[in-house]
C-alpha positions as CSV (number, residue, x, y, z in Angstrom):
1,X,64.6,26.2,77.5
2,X,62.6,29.1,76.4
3,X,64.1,32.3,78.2
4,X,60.9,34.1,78.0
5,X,59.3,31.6,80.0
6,X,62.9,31.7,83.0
7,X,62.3,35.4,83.1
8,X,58.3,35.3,83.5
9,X,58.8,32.9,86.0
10,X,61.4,34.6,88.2
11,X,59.0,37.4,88.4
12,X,55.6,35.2,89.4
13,X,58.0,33.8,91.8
14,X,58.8,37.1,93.6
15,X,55.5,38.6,93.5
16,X,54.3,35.3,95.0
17,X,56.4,35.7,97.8
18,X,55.6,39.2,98.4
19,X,52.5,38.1,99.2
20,X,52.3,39.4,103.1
21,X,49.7,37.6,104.1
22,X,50.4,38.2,107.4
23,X,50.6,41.9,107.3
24,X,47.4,41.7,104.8
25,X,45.0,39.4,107.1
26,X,46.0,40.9,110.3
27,X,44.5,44.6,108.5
28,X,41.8,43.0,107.2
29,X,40.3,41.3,110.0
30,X,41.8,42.7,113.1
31,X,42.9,46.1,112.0
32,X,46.4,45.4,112.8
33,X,49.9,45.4,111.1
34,X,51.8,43.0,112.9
35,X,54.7,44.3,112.6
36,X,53.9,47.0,115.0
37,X,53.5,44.7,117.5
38,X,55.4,41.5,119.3
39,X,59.1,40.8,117.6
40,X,58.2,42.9,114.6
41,X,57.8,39.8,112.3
42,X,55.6,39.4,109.7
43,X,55.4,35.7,110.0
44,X,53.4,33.3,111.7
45,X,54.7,33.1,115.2
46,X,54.2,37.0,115.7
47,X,50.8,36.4,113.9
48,X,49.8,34.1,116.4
49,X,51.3,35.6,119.3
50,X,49.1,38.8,118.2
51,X,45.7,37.7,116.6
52,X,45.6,34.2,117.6
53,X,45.6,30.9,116.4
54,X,42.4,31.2,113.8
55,X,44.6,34.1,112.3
56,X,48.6,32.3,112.0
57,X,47.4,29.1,110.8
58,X,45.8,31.1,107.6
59,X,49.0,33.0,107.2
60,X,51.2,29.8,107.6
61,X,49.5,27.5,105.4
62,X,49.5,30.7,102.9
63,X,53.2,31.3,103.2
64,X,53.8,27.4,102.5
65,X,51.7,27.5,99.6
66,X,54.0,30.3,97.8
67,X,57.3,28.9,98.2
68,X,55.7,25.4,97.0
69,X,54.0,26.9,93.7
70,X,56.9,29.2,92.8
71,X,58.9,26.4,93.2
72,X,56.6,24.6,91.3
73,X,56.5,27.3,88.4
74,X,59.8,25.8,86.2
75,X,57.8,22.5,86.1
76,X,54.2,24.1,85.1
77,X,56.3,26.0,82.4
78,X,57.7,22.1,80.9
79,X,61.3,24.2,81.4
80,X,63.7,21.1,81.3
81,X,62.7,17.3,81.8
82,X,61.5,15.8,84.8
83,X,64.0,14.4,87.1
84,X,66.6,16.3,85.7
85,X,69.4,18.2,87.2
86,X,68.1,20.9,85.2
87,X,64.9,21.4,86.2
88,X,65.6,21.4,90.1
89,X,68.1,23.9,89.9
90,X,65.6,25.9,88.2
91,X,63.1,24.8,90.7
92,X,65.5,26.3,93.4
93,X,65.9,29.2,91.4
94,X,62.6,30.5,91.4
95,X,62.3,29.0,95.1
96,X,64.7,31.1,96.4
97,X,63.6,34.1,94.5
98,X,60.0,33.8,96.3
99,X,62.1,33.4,100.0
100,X,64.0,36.8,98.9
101,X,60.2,38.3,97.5
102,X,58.7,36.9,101.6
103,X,61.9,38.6,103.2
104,X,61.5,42.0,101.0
105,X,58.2,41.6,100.2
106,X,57.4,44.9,97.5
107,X,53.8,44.7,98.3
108,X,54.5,46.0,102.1
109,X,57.0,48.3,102.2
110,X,60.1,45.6,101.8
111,X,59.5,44.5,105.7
112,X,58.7,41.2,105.9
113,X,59.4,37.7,107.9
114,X,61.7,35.6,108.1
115,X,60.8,32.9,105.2
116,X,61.2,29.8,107.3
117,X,57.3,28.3,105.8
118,X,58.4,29.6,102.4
119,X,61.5,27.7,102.6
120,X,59.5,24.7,103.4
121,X,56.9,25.4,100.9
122,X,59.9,25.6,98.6
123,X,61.6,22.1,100.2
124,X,58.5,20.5,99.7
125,X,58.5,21.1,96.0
126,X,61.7,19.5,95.7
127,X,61.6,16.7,98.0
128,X,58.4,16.3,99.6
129,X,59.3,13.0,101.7
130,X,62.2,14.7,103.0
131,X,60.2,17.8,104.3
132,X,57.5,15.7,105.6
133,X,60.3,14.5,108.1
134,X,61.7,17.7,108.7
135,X,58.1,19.1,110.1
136,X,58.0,16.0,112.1
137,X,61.4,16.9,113.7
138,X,59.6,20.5,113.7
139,X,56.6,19.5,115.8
140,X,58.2,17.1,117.8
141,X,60.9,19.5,119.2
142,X,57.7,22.2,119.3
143,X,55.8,20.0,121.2
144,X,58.7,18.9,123.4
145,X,60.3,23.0,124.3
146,X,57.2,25.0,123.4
147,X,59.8,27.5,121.6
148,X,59.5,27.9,117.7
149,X,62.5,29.5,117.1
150,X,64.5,26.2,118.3
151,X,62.1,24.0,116.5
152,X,62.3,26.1,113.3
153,X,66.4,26.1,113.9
154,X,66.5,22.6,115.3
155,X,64.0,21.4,111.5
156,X,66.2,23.4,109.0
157,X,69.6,21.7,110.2
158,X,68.0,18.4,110.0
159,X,67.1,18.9,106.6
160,X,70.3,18.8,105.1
161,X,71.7,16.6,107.7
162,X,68.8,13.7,106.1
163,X,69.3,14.4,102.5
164,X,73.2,13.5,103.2
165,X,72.3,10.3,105.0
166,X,68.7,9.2,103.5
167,X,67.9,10.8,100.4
168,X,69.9,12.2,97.1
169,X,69.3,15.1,95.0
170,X,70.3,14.6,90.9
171,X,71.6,18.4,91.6
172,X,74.7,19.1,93.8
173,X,73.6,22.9,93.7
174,X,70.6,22.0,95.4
175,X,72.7,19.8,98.1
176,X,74.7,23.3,98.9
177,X,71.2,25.2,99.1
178,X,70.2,23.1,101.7
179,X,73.4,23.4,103.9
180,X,73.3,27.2,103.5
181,X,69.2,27.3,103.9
182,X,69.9,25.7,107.4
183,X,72.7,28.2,108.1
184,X,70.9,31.3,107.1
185,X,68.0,30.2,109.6
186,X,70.4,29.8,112.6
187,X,71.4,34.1,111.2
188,X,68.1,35.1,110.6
189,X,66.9,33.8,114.4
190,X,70.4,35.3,115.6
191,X,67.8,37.7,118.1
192,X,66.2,34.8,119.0
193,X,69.6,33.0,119.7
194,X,69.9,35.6,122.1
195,X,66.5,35.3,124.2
196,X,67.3,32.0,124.3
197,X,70.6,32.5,125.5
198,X,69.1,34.8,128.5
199,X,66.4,32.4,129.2
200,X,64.0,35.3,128.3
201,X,62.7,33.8,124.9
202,X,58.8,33.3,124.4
203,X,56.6,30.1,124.1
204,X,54.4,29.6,121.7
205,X,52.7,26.3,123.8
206,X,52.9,26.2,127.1
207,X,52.1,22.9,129.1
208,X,51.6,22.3,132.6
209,X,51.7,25.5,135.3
210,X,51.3,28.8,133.7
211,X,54.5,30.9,133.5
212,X,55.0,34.6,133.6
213,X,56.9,34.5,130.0
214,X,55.8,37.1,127.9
Protein backbone atom coordinates (compact mmCIF):
# COMPACT_ATOMS: atom_id res chain seq x y z
CA UNK A 1 0.00 0.00 0.00
CA UNK A 2 1.69 3.02 -1.24
CA UNK A 3 1.27 5.82 1.42
CA UNK A 4 1.57 8.53 -1.05
CA UNK A 5 -1.34 7.33 -2.79
CA UNK A 6 -3.58 7.02 1.37
CA UNK A 7 -2.56 10.57 1.84
CA UNK A 8 -3.50 11.92 -1.75
CA UNK A 9 -6.55 10.27 -1.32
CA UNK A 10 -7.72 11.43 2.09
CA UNK A 11 -7.35 14.86 0.71
CA UNK A 12 -9.48 14.33 -2.80
CA UNK A 13 -11.79 12.90 -0.41
CA UNK A 14 -12.29 16.09 1.66
CA UNK A 15 -12.19 18.52 -0.98
CA UNK A 16 -14.90 16.36 -2.69
CA UNK A 17 -17.03 16.68 0.08
CA UNK A 18 -16.60 20.31 0.45
CA UNK A 19 -18.11 20.55 -2.55
CA UNK A 20 -21.33 22.87 -1.32
CA UNK A 21 -23.31 22.39 -4.07
CA UNK A 22 -26.08 23.56 -2.40
CA UNK A 23 -24.69 26.72 -1.21
CA UNK A 24 -22.90 27.02 -4.83
CA UNK A 25 -26.16 26.38 -7.19
CA UNK A 26 -28.50 28.28 -5.02
CA UNK A 27 -25.83 31.67 -5.83
CA UNK A 28 -25.60 30.76 -9.10
CA UNK A 29 -28.98 30.49 -10.24
CA UNK A 30 -31.15 32.09 -7.74
CA UNK A 31 -28.80 34.46 -6.02
CA UNK A 32 -29.36 32.85 -2.75
CA UNK A 33 -27.22 31.15 0.08
CA UNK A 34 -29.39 28.85 1.53
CA UNK A 35 -28.27 28.97 4.58
CA UNK A 36 -29.74 32.23 5.20
CA UNK A 37 -32.93 31.02 4.76
CA UNK A 38 -35.30 27.91 6.07
CA UNK A 39 -33.45 25.58 8.93
CA UNK A 40 -30.05 26.98 7.85
CA UNK A 41 -29.01 23.71 6.04
CA UNK A 42 -27.06 23.41 3.30
CA UNK A 43 -28.54 20.22 2.14
CA UNK A 44 -31.21 19.23 -0.01
CA UNK A 45 -34.33 19.50 2.04
CA UNK A 46 -33.58 23.35 2.82
CA UNK A 47 -32.64 23.48 -1.02
CA UNK A 48 -35.84 22.42 -1.92
CA UNK A 49 -37.84 24.05 0.56
CA UNK A 50 -36.10 27.39 -0.85
CA UNK A 51 -35.49 27.17 -4.68
CA UNK A 52 -37.56 24.22 -5.53
CA UNK A 53 -37.59 20.95 -6.75
CA UNK A 54 -35.48 21.61 -10.26
CA UNK A 55 -32.84 23.16 -7.69
CA UNK A 56 -32.54 20.01 -4.62
CA UNK A 57 -32.66 17.26 -6.92
CA UNK A 58 -29.27 18.78 -8.62
CA UNK A 59 -27.80 19.30 -5.21
CA UNK A 60 -28.84 15.75 -3.98
CA UNK A 61 -27.81 13.73 -6.78
CA UNK A 62 -24.49 15.88 -6.47
CA UNK A 63 -24.02 15.25 -2.83
CA UNK A 64 -24.50 11.37 -3.50
CA UNK A 65 -22.10 11.38 -6.19
CA UNK A 66 -19.12 12.66 -3.63
CA UNK A 67 -19.49 10.42 -0.92
CA UNK A 68 -19.75 7.47 -3.67
CA UNK A 69 -16.46 8.54 -5.64
CA UNK A 70 -14.44 9.38 -2.48
CA UNK A 71 -15.46 6.24 -1.32
CA UNK A 72 -14.56 4.88 -4.50
CA UNK A 73 -11.02 6.59 -4.45
CA UNK A 74 -8.97 3.57 -2.37
CA UNK A 75 -10.22 1.22 -5.20
CA UNK A 76 -9.32 3.63 -8.29
CA UNK A 77 -5.87 4.00 -6.51
CA UNK A 78 -5.56 -0.44 -6.67
CA UNK A 79 -4.76 0.32 -2.61
CA UNK A 80 -5.35 -3.32 -1.33
CA UNK A 81 -7.15 -6.26 -3.14
CA UNK A 82 -10.69 -6.42 -4.02
CA UNK A 83 -12.93 -7.96 -1.48
CA UNK A 84 -10.54 -7.48 1.14
CA UNK A 85 -10.93 -6.30 4.65
CA UNK A 86 -8.42 -3.94 3.71
CA UNK A 87 -9.64 -2.10 1.09
CA UNK A 88 -13.20 -1.38 2.71
CA UNK A 89 -11.78 -0.03 5.67
CA UNK A 90 -9.94 2.16 3.50
CA UNK A 91 -13.01 2.74 1.55
CA UNK A 92 -14.61 3.92 4.83
CA UNK A 93 -11.74 5.92 5.55
CA UNK A 94 -11.90 8.22 2.79
CA UNK A 95 -15.81 7.90 3.00
CA UNK A 96 -15.97 9.30 6.15
CA UNK A 97 -13.45 11.91 5.47
CA UNK A 98 -15.69 13.39 2.53
CA UNK A 99 -18.98 13.21 5.28
CA UNK A 100 -16.62 15.39 7.68
CA UNK A 101 -15.35 17.68 4.31
CA UNK A 102 -19.83 18.01 3.54
CA UNK A 103 -20.26 18.85 7.36
CA UNK A 104 -17.16 21.50 7.44
CA UNK A 105 -17.09 22.07 4.07
CA UNK A 106 -13.58 24.60 3.53
CA UNK A 107 -14.95 25.89 0.34
CA UNK A 108 -17.98 27.78 2.24
CA UNK A 109 -16.96 29.00 5.26
CA UNK A 110 -16.93 25.41 7.29
CA UNK A 111 -21.07 25.69 7.38
CA UNK A 112 -22.41 23.00 5.78
CA UNK A 113 -25.35 20.15 5.91
CA UNK A 114 -25.89 17.50 7.48
CA UNK A 115 -24.23 14.66 5.22
CA UNK A 116 -27.16 12.29 5.18
CA UNK A 117 -26.81 11.86 0.83
CA UNK A 118 -22.97 11.75 1.34
CA UNK A 119 -23.38 9.03 3.78
CA UNK A 120 -25.37 7.19 1.21
CA UNK A 121 -23.22 8.04 -1.61
CA UNK A 122 -20.60 6.56 0.70
CA UNK A 123 -23.00 3.24 1.70
CA UNK A 124 -23.45 2.83 -1.81
CA UNK A 125 -19.81 2.36 -2.51
CA UNK A 126 -19.63 -0.27 -0.10
CA UNK A 127 -22.67 -2.21 -0.40
CA UNK A 128 -24.82 -1.04 -3.05
CA UNK A 129 -27.63 -3.71 -2.67
CA UNK A 130 -27.89 -2.86 0.86
CA UNK A 131 -28.37 0.95 0.20
CA UNK A 132 -30.66 0.36 -2.58
CA UNK A 133 -33.03 -1.03 0.26
CA UNK A 134 -32.31 1.55 2.65
CA UNK A 135 -33.69 4.38 -0.03
CA UNK A 136 -36.58 2.09 -0.45
CA UNK A 137 -37.30 2.25 3.30
CA UNK A 138 -36.35 6.09 2.69
CA UNK A 139 -39.08 6.71 0.10
CA UNK A 140 -41.58 4.52 1.47
CA UNK A 141 -41.62 6.21 4.91
CA UNK A 142 -41.34 9.72 2.72
CA UNK A 143 -44.13 8.95 0.85
CA UNK A 144 -46.08 7.51 3.80
CA UNK A 145 -45.35 10.82 6.66
CA UNK A 146 -44.27 13.52 4.05
CA UNK A 147 -41.44 14.35 6.75
CA UNK A 148 -37.73 13.87 5.67
CA UNK A 149 -36.21 14.15 8.71
CA UNK A 150 -38.06 10.76 9.92
CA UNK A 151 -37.43 9.10 6.68
CA UNK A 152 -33.82 10.06 6.70
CA UNK A 153 -33.75 8.85 10.62
CA UNK A 154 -36.14 5.99 10.02
CA UNK A 155 -33.36 4.83 6.52
CA UNK A 156 -30.06 5.23 8.43
CA UNK A 157 -31.27 2.81 11.40
CA UNK A 158 -32.40 0.32 8.96
CA UNK A 159 -29.20 0.22 7.42
CA UNK A 160 -27.32 -1.35 10.01
CA UNK A 161 -30.24 -3.15 11.30
CA UNK A 162 -30.12 -5.18 7.46
CA UNK A 163 -26.46 -5.67 7.16
CA UNK A 164 -26.90 -7.69 10.75
CA UNK A 165 -29.76 -9.76 9.45
CA UNK A 166 -29.21 -9.88 5.46
CA UNK A 167 -25.89 -9.05 4.42
CA UNK A 168 -22.06 -9.27 5.85
CA UNK A 169 -19.23 -7.08 5.59
CA UNK A 170 -15.46 -8.85 5.34
CA UNK A 171 -14.73 -5.77 7.81
CA UNK A 172 -16.05 -5.62 11.43
CA UNK A 173 -14.86 -1.81 11.43
CA UNK A 174 -17.23 -1.15 8.79
CA UNK A 175 -20.16 -3.11 10.80
CA UNK A 176 -19.40 -0.50 13.84
CA UNK A 177 -19.54 2.46 11.19
CA UNK A 178 -22.76 1.60 10.33
CA UNK A 179 -24.25 1.43 13.92
CA UNK A 180 -22.60 4.77 14.74
CA UNK A 181 -23.61 6.37 11.11
CA UNK A 182 -27.34 5.58 12.12
CA UNK A 183 -26.75 7.04 15.58
CA UNK A 184 -25.04 10.19 14.61
CA UNK A 185 -28.12 10.85 12.14
CA UNK A 186 -30.74 10.48 15.09
CA UNK A 187 -27.83 13.58 16.85
CA UNK A 188 -27.45 15.54 13.90
CA UNK A 189 -31.61 15.76 13.40
CA UNK A 190 -31.68 16.26 17.31
CA UNK A 191 -33.59 19.97 16.17
CA UNK A 192 -35.65 18.06 14.07
CA UNK A 193 -36.47 15.48 16.93
CA UNK A 194 -37.73 18.31 18.54
CA UNK A 195 -40.30 19.77 15.80
CA UNK A 196 -41.35 16.59 15.68
CA UNK A 197 -41.84 16.21 19.14
CA UNK A 198 -44.07 19.61 19.10
CA UNK A 199 -45.98 18.53 16.17
CA UNK A 200 -44.52 21.72 14.45
CA UNK A 201 -42.00 19.95 12.00
CA UNK A 202 -42.28 20.67 8.15
CA UNK A 203 -43.37 18.52 5.20
CA UNK A 204 -41.60 18.21 2.37
CA UNK A 205 -44.93 16.31 0.39
CA UNK A 206 -48.06 17.01 1.35
CA UNK A 207 -51.11 14.83 0.14
CA UNK A 208 -54.57 15.44 0.38
CA UNK A 209 -56.04 18.93 2.09
CA UNK A 210 -53.53 21.67 2.17
CA UNK A 211 -52.17 22.43 5.71
CA UNK A 212 -51.03 25.60 7.25
CA UNK A 213 -47.41 23.89 8.12
CA UNK A 214 -44.74 26.02 7.30
Amino acid sequence: MNILNVALSVVLAYLLGSIPSAVWIGKRFHNIDVRQHGSGNAGTTNTIRVLGWATGIPVLLIDIAKGWLAATLPVLFHMAVHGSGLLTNLQMMTGIIAIIGHIFPVFAGFRGGKGVATVFGVFLALQPLLTLCSIGIFLAVLFITGIVSVSSMIAGISFPVFLFLFFDSPSIFFKIFAILAGIALLVTHRTNIGRLWRGEEPKLLKFGKKNKES
